[in-house]
N, C-alpha and C positions, 0 to 999 in steps of 0.2 A: 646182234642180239643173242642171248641166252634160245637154245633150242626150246624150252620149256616155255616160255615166254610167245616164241611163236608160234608153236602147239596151241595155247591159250588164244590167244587174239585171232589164230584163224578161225577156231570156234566160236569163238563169240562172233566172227564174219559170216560164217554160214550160217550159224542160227538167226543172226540179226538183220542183215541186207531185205529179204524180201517179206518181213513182218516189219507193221507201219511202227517202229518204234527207234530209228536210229542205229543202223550201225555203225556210223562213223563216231558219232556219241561216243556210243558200246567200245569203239576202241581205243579216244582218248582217254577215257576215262577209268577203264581196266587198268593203262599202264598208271594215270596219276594215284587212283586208288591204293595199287598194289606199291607205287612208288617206287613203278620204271621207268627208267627213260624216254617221254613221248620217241614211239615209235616212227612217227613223222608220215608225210604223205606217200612215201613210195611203200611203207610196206602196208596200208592204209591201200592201195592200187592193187599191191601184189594179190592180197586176197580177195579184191575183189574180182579180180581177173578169174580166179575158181568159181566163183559165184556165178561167173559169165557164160562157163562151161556149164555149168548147172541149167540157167535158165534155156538154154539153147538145145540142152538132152531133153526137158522136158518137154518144153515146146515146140520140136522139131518139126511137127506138120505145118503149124503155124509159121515157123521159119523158113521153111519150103517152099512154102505158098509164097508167100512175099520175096522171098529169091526171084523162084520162077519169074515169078509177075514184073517183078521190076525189069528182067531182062527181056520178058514181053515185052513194057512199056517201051526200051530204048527201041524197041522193032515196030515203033506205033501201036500196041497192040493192049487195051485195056484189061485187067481182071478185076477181080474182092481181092487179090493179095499182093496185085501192085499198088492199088489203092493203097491197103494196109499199110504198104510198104514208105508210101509218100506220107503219109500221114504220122507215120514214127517220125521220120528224117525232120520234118519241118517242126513237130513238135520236138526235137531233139538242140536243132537250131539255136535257141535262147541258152541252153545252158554251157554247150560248148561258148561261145561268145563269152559269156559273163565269168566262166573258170578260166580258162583263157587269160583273160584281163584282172581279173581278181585273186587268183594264186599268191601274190605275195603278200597281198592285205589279211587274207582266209590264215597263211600260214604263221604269219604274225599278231594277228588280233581275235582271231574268231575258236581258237582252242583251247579255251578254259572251260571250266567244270561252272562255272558260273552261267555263262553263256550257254553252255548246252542244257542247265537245268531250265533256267528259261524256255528256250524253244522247246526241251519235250514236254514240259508244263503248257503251253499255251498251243504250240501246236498240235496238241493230243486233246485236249480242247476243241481246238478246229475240226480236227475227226471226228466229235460226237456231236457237235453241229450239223455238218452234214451228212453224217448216216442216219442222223434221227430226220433234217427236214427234205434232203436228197428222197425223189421219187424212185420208181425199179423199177424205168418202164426201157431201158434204150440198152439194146448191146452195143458192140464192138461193130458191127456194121450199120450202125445206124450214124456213127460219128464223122461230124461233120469237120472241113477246113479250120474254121472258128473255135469249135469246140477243141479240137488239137493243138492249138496256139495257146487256148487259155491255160490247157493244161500244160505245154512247156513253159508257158512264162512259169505258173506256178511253180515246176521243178529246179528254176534258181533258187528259190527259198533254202531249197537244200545245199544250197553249199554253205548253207550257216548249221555248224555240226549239233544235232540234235532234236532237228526240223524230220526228218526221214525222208529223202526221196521219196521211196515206196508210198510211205505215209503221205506226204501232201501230194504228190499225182491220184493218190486213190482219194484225197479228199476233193478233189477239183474234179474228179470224174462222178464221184456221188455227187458234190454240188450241179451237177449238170445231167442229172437224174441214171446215171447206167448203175445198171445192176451190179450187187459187189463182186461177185465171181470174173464178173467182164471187167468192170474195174482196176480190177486187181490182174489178170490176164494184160490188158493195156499195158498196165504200168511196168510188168514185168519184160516185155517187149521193149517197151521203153529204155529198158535198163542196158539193152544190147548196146545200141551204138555211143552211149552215155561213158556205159565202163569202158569198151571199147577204146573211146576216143582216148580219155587219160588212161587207157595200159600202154596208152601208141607215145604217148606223150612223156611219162615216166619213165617207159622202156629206152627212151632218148638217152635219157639223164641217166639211168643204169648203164649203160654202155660208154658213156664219157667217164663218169668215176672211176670205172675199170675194178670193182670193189666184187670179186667173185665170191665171196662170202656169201655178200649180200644177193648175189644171185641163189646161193644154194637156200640161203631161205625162203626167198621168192617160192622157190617150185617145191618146198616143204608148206608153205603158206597156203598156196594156189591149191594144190593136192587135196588139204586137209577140210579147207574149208568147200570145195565140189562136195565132197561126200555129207558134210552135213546140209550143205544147201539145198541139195535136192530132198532129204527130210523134211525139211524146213519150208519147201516149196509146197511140197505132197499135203501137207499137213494142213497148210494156209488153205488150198484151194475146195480140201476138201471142205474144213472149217467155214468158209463164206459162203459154201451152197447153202447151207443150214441156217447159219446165224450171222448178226456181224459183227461191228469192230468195238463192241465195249468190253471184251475181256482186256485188248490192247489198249485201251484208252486209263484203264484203269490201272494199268502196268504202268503207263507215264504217269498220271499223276503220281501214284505213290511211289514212281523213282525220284522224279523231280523235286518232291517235298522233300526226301531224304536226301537231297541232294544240296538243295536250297539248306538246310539243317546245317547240312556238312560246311559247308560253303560261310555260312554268314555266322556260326554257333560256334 
């Protein structure tokens, strides 16, 4: 790809990955708009693998703790952050399984501007359902076995491009009453072993191609979008102490209409 081109899309990746509005949307549809070449799923992985580095700088206590812990755990030894720890993994479970299995359906039917106006229309919807009927009574340690599954299952929705990971994990955790700050903190945890698992996965497929190009964009990708991500991060968590998610709800709908426009007009 064009250096300019991946400049662009990494930023639209840091800004967009950990605000509930799609960024994988955000990067088919940069290139169909702009009318480039879908970028395809690896470089789609590549930046999100910066975004990985991002969530993990900023939540490094959090990540700590749940290190530690789990390595307690394999000693017998209980904490809050092997718990934590258990509770990402199995909530993580559902979606490695279903991308896994679903990659080549995703990568041949699920990447039109159609489809993702859809889901940011309806699923941006979802989000102002339950932040309006969702209670603020439950953090991050209050979360139960159950309540972690619901929310993984939820995070299948997001391999249909447009849906936002971030978005329906934060919408499945309002509907089960946590505070948005915690919410949103969960979901971003979540996001470790998720990206994690497809950078492990792609990076396969990067190494068989043999395509060192496409490597040099890779860590041009990765690089660029870290540094907005953590922005992007800072910004969100200060944003949901305060308020919550109808600034972004209303950012899908009037994407989605204009998109819908685009699409059928």
């Amino acid at each position: 790809m064009v250096l300019y081109h991946i400049l662009i899309l990494a930023l639209v990746q840091g800004v967009t990955e950990f605000l509930p509005i799609s960024s994988s949307g955000h990067l088919v549809l940069t290139s169909q708009v702009m009318g480039w070449p879908d970028q395809g799923l690896m470089i789609d992985v590549a930046v999100h693998v910066g975004t990985l580095l991002a969530v993990i700088l900023y939540f490094w206590r959090s990540v700590w703790e749940m290190t530690v812990g789990f390595l307690l755990l394999l000693r017998g030894r209980s904490s809050p952050g092997g718990r934590l720890a258990l509770l990402v993994i199995l909530a993580t479970i559902p979606v490695i399984v279903a991308g896994y299995f679903g990659k080549p359906y995703i990568e041949s039917h699920l990447r039109s501007a159609e489809v993702i106006a859809w889901a940011t229309l309806g699923f941006g919807i979802l989000l102002w359902i339950a932040d309006k009927t969702g209670m603020t009574v439950h953090r991050i340690e209050h979360l139960g076995w159950g309540s972690a599954v619901f929310i993984g299952l939820s995070q299948v929705l997001a391999l249909i491009p447009g849906t936002s990971r971030s978005g329906i994990t934060m919408t499945a955790a309002r509907f089960l009453g946590m505070e948005r700050s915690d919410a949103a903190q969960f979901s971003m945890l979540l996001s470790i072993p998720t990206i994690l698992g497809a950078g492990v996965l792609s990076g396969f497929d990067l190494y068989d191609s043999g395509d060192l190009a496409l490597g040099g964009d890779v860590i041009i990708a990765a690089a660029l979008s870290f540094i907005t991500a953590i922005v992007a991060i800072w910004g969100l968590m200060q944003w949901l102490r305060h308020a919550g998610f109808g600034p972004f709800v209303l950012y899908r709908i009037v994407l989605a209409c204009g998109l819908l426009y685009w699409v059928y007009a």
